[in-house]
C-alpha positions as CSV (number, residue, x, y, z in Angstrom):
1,X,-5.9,-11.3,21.1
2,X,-6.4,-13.2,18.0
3,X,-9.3,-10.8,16.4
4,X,-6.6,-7.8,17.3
5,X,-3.6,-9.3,15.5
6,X,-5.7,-10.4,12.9
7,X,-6.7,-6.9,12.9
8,X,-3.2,-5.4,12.5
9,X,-2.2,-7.8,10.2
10,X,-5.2,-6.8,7.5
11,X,-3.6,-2.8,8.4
12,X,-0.4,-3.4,7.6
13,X,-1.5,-5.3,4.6
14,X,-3.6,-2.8,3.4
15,X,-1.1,0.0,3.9
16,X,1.6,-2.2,1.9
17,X,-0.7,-2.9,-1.1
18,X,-1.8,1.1,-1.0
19,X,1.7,2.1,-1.1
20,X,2.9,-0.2,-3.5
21,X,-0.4,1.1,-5.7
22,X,1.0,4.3,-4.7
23,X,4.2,4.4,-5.7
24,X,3.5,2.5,-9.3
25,X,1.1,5.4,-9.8
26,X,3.5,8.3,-8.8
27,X,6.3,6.3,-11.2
28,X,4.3,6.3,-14.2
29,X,3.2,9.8,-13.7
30,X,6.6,11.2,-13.3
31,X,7.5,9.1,-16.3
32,X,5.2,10.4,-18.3
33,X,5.8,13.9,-17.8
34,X,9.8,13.1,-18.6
C-alpha cells in the first residue's frame, strides 16, 4: 500500500507542477500576442 500511494502521490504531483508550467506558458503566450 505504501509504494502505491507513494505512487499516486508523485502523479498528482507531477500533474500539478505540469499544469501550473502549463498554464504560466499558455498566459504569457496569450500576453504576448495582446
Amino acid at each position: 500500500m505504501g509504494e502505491f500511494f507513494a505512487f499516486i502521490c508523485g502523479m498528482f504531483a507531477g500533474a500539478s507542477v505540469g499544469l501550473i508550467v502549463f498554464a504560466l506558458c499558455y498566459a504569457a503566450d496569450k500576453g504576448d500576442r495582446m
